[in-house]
N, C-alpha and C positions, 0 to 999 in steps of 0.2 A: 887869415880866415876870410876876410871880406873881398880877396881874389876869387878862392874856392866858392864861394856865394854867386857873386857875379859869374863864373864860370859852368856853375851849374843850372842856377837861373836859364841860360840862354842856349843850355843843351837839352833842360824840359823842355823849351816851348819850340825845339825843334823838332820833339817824339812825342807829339799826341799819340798820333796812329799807332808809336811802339809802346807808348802805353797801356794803351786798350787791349793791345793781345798779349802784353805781358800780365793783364787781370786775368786773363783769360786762360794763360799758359802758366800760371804760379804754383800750380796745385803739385807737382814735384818736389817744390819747395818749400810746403809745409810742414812748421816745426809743431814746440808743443801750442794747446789753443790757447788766446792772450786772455791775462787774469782778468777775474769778474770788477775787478777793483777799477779797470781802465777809467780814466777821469774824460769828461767831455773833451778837455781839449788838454796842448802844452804848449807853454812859451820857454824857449830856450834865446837867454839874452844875459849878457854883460855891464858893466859900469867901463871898462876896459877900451882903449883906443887907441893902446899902443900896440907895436908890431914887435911880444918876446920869442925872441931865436935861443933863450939861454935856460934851459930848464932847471937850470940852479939856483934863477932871478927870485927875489923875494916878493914880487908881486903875486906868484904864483902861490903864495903861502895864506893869501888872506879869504876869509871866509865868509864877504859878500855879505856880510850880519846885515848891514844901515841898507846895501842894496836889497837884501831881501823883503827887509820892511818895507822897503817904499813902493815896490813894486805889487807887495800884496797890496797896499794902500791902492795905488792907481787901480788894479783887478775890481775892489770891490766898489770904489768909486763910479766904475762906469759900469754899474750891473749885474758885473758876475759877483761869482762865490772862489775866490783863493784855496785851495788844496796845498798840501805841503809842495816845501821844495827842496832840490838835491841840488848838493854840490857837483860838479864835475870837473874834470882835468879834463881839457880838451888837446886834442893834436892834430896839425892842418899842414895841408901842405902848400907851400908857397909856389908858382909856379915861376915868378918876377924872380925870389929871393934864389930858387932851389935847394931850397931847404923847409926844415920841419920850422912849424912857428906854433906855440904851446899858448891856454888863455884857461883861465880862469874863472867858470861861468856857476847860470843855477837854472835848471830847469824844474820852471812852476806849475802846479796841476792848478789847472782854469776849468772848474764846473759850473752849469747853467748859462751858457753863450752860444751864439751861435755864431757863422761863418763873420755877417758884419761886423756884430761885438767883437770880436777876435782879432778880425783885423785891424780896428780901431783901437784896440788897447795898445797892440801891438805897433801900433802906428807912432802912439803916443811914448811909448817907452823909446821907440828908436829916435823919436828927435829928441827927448830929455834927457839921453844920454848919449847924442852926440855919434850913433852906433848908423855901419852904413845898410845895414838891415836885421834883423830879428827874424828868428825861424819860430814860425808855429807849424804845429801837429793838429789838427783833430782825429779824433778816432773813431772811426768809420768803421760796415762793412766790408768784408772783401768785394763784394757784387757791388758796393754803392757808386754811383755811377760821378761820382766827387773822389773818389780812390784814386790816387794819384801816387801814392808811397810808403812804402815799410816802415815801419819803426822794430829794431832789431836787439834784446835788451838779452844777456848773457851772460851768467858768474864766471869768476877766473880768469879774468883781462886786469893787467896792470900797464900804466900810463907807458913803463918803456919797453914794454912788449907790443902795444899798440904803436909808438913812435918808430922801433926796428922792424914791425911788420912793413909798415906804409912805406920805409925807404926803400924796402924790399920788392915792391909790387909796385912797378910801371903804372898799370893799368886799376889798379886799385886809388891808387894815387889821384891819376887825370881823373877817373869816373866817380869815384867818392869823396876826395877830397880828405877826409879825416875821419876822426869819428870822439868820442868822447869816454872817458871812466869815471864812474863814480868812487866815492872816496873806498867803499866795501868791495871796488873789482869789478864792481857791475857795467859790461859793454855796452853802451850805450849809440846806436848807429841807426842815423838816416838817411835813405835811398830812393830814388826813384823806382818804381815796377820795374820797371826796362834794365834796372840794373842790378834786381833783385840775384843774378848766377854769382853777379861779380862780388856780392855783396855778400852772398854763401862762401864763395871761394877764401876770400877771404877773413872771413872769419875761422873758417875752417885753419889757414894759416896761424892764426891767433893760438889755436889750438882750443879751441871752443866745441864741445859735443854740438852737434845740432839739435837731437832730440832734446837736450836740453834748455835751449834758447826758445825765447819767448816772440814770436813777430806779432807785431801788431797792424794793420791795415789802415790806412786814414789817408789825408791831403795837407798836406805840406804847401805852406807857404813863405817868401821870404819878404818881409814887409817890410820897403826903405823908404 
């Protein structure tokens, strides 16, 4: 996973410009509108810093309980307000290993923060847990001029329907890198604008309705 970070990291910061007219050019690819529920921001992070290639590994099995705690703990310590959080099986692809590598995460809803706060929480969790970055979400406008990426959330995705997809797709692979399920099926996938086609095509591979997928608009960052 922390390959695919670094790999993607330094293919934003080579597509501003195709950022900007992927805001611009997206409106094809709208699904249904994101719920009223959306939380100010998400942190999507680990206690995990090993590299599993065996999805039968039994790390895979534990449910993040003491991480969960601590992490709402640090949230509200420095300002914000904690929202629930979800389990996720995540799947990534290795470019070093070539192969799938499988992690064990939680993604936390962060209300009342703003870009600083966010990043500094975010900061904070990735050196106290030893993690080589941390993905935050805020959630934005499509227009807002801070929109830098989709967040793509869809029923009826399971972990080794997601792991057969991604071996399956070249270019899903190199350009997304992975993506995550929740324990209920729920797809869970973050993208750049720019990669927003790659990022339909693909899940359309999953076998995911679109009208039924949920995108949400915001800036992603990956805080190491």
């Amino acid at each position: 996973m922390n390959n695919v970070i670094l790999r993607r990291r330094s293919r934003i910061l080579a597509t501003v410009a195709a950022l900007t007219l992927g805001v611009a050019g997206a409106g094809s690819a709208q699904a249904s509108p994101p719920a009223q529920g959306c939380p100010t921001a998400e942190i999507f992070a680990t206690d995990n810093t090993a590299i599993i290639t065996d999805p039968a590994d039994s790390r895979l099995k534990t449910r993040l309980t003491r991480f969960d705690h601590e992490v709402r703990e640090i949230i509200r310590a420095n300002g914000a307000r904690p929202g629930p959080s979800t389990l996720l099986d995540g799947v990534f692809w290795s470019g070093d290993l070539k192969k799938a590598t499988y992690e064990r995460s939680r993604e936390f809803d962060v209300n009342e923060v703003g870009r600083e706060g966010l990043h500094h929480i975010a900061d904070i969790i990735t050196k106290q847990y030893h993690q080589e970055s941390v993905l935050t979400f805020r959630c934005l406008p499509r227009t807002s001029p801070d929109t830098d990426a989709v967040e793509i959330q869809a029923p009826g995705v399971s972990r080794t329907r997601l792991h057969d997809a991604l071996l399956a797709d070249a270019e899903a692979r190199d350009r997304l890198g992975g993506g995550s399920v929740a324990l209920d099926g729920r797809l869970v996938l973050i993208a750049p604008i720019a990669d927003l086609p790659v990022a339909q095509r693909f899940t359309a591979e999953l076998g995911v309705d679109w009208n039924r997928a949920e995108v949400r608009y915001g800036d992603e960052e990956f805080v190491s």
